[in-house]
C-alpha positions in Angstrom: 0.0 0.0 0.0 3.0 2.4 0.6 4.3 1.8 -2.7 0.5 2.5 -4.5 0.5 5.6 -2.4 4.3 6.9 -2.9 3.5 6.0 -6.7 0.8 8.2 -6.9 2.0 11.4 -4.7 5.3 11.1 -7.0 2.8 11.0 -10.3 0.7 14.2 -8.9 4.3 15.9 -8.4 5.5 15.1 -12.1 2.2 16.6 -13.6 2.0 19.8 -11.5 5.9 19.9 -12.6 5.2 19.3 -16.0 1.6 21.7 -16.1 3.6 24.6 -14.1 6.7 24.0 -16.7 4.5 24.2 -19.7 2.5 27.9 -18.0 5.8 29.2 -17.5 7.7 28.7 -20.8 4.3 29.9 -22.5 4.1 33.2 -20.2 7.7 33.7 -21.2 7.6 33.5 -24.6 4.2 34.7 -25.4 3.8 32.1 -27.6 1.1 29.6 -28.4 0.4 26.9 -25.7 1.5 23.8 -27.8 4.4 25.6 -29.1 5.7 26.2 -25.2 4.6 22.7 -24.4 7.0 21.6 -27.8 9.7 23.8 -26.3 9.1 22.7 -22.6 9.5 18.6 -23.9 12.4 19.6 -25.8 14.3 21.3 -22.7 13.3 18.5 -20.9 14.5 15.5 -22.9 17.8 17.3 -23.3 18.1 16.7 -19.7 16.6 13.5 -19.5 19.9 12.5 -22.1 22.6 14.2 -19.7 21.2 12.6 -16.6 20.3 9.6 -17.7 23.2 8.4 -19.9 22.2 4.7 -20.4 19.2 5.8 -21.8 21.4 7.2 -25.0 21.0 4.0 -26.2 17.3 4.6 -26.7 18.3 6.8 -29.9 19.9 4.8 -31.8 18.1 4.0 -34.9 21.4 1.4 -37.0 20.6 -2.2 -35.8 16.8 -1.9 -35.1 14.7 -4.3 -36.2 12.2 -3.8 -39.3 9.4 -5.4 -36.7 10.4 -2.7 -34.6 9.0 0.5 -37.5 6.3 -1.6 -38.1 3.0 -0.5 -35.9 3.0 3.0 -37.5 2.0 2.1 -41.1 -0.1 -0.3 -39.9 -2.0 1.9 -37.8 -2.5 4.4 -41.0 -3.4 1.6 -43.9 -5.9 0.6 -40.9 -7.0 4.5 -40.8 -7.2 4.7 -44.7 -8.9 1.3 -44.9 -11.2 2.3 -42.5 -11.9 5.9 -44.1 -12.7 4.3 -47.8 -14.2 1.5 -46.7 -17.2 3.1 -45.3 -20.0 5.4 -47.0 -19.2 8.7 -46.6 -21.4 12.0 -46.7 -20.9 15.1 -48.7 -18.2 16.9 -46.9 -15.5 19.2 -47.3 -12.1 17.8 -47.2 -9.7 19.1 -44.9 -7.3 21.9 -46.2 -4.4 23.7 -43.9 -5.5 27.4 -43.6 -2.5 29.3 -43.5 1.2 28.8 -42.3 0.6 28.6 -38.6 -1.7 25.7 -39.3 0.9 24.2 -41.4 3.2 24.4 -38.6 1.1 23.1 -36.2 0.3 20.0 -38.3 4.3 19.1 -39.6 4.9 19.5 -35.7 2.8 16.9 -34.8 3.7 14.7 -37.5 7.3 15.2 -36.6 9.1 16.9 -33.2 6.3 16.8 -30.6 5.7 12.6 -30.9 10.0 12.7 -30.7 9.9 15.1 -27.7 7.3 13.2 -26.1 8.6 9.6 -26.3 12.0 11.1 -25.4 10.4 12.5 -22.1 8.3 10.2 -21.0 8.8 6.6 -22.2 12.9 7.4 -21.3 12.7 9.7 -18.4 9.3 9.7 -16.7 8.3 5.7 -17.4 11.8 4.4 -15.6 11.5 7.3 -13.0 8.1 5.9 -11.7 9.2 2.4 -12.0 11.6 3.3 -9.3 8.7 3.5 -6.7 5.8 1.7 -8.4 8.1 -1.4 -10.3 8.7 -1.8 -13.8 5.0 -3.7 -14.0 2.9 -0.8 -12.7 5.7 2.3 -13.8 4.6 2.1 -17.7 0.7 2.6 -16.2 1.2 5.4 -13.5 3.4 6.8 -16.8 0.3 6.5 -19.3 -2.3 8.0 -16.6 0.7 11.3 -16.6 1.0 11.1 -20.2 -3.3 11.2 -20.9 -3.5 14.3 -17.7 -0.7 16.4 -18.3 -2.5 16.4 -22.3 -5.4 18.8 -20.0 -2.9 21.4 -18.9 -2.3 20.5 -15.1 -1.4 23.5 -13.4 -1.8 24.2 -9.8 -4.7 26.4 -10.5 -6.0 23.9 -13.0 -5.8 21.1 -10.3 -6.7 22.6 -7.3 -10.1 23.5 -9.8 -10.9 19.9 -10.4 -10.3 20.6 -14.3 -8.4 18.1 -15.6 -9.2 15.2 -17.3 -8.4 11.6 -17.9 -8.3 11.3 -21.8 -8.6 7.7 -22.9 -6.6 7.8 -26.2 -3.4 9.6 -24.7 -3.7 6.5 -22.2 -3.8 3.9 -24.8 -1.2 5.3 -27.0 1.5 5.9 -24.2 1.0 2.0 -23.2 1.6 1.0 -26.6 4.0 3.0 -26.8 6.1 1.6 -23.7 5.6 -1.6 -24.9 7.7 -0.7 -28.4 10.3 0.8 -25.9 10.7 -2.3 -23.5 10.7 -4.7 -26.5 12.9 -3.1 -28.8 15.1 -0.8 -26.7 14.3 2.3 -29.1 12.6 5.7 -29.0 12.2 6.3 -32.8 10.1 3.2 -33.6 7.7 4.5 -30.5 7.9 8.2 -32.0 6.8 6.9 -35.6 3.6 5.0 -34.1 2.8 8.4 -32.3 3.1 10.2 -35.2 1.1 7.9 -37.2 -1.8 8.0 -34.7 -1.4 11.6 -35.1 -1.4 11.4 -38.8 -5.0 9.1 -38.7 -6.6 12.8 -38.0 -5.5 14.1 -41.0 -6.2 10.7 -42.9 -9.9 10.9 -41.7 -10.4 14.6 -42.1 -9.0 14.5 -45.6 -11.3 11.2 -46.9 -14.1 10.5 -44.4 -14.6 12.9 -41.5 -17.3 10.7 -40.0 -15.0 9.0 -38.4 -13.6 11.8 -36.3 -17.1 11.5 -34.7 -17.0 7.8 -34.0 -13.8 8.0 -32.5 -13.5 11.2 -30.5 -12.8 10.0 -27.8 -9.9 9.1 -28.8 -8.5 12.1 -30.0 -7.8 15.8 -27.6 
């Protein structure tokens, strides 16, 4: 029971550290809130690499298995089966707006699934498994990973309004379980960016299924 409860005082502290981190790198740059969360990850997985020098091995992409890159195409031909494969209304497809959205899309196609893998599945998934084990770690991870996705500042927490989001969860465990069984970060980055990518797969050929699975997506 002391473990369960050390486990989840230590989570609590990493999300208030993360939410706080996020609030103060976005008041200091007066920039948008996912580009200072981007920023926030990026400082932090720079540290994660100093401190935690064993887990250099995590970048190395020469000698990984092909098994290892494979989830993240699967998961889009499942997406793009899935979007032609079912009748769709009149709609119109999805078309960026400007540069900012451009941005905002090559972002999460590309640094903020590397940031985030770097941060949590190398620094705050072994971190946790200090207190809670390497069986429960990846889960008390995946619960930070779908929370600190809702912004979990002081204020924010002490207001009861955060949120558990379901696909954040799900992704973070699968995820981990490309980390522990390959040893690499960029095989777990890919199948984040390609669950990114399924929005953009949807919203381009058959929106309807944005709606069916929203609750999978922020």
């Amino acid at each position: 029971m002391s473990a369960f409860i050390t486990s989840i005082l230590v989570a609590l502290a990493l999300l208030l550290g993360l939410g706080e981190s996020y609030e103060y790198v976005i008041r200091q740059l007066h920039t948008k809130p996912w580009i200072g969360v981007l920023i926030a990850h990026i400082i932090l997985a720079f540290l994660i690499i100093l401190i935690r020098k064993p887990a250099r091995i995590g970048l190395k992409i020469k000698g990984t298995p092909w098994l290892a890159w494979l989830p993240g195409p699967l998961v889009l031909l499942g997406a793009y089966l899935l979007a032609i494969g079912s009748p769709r209304a009149d709609f119109t497809p999805y078309a960026l707006s400007g540069s900012s959205e451009f941005s905002y899309v090559l972002a999460t196609l590309t640094a903020i699934p590397l940031a985030e893998e770097m941060v949590f599945r190398m620094g705050i998934t072994p971190f946790l498994s200090r207190f809670s084990g390497d069986r429960w770690g990846p889960w008390y991870s995946a619960l930070v990973f779908s929370v600190a996705h809702t912004h979990p500042t002081w204020a924010r927490m002490t207001g009861l309004k955060l949120g558990l989001s379901f696909g954040p969860f799900i992704l973070a465990i699968c995820c981990d379980i490309i980390v522990r069984r390959w040893g690499r970060v960029w095989p777990a980055a890919l199948f984040h960016s390609a669950c990114n990518a399924t929005v953009y797969v949807f919203a381009w050929i058959n929106p309807t299924w944005l709606s069916k699975l929203g609750g999978l997506y922020m």
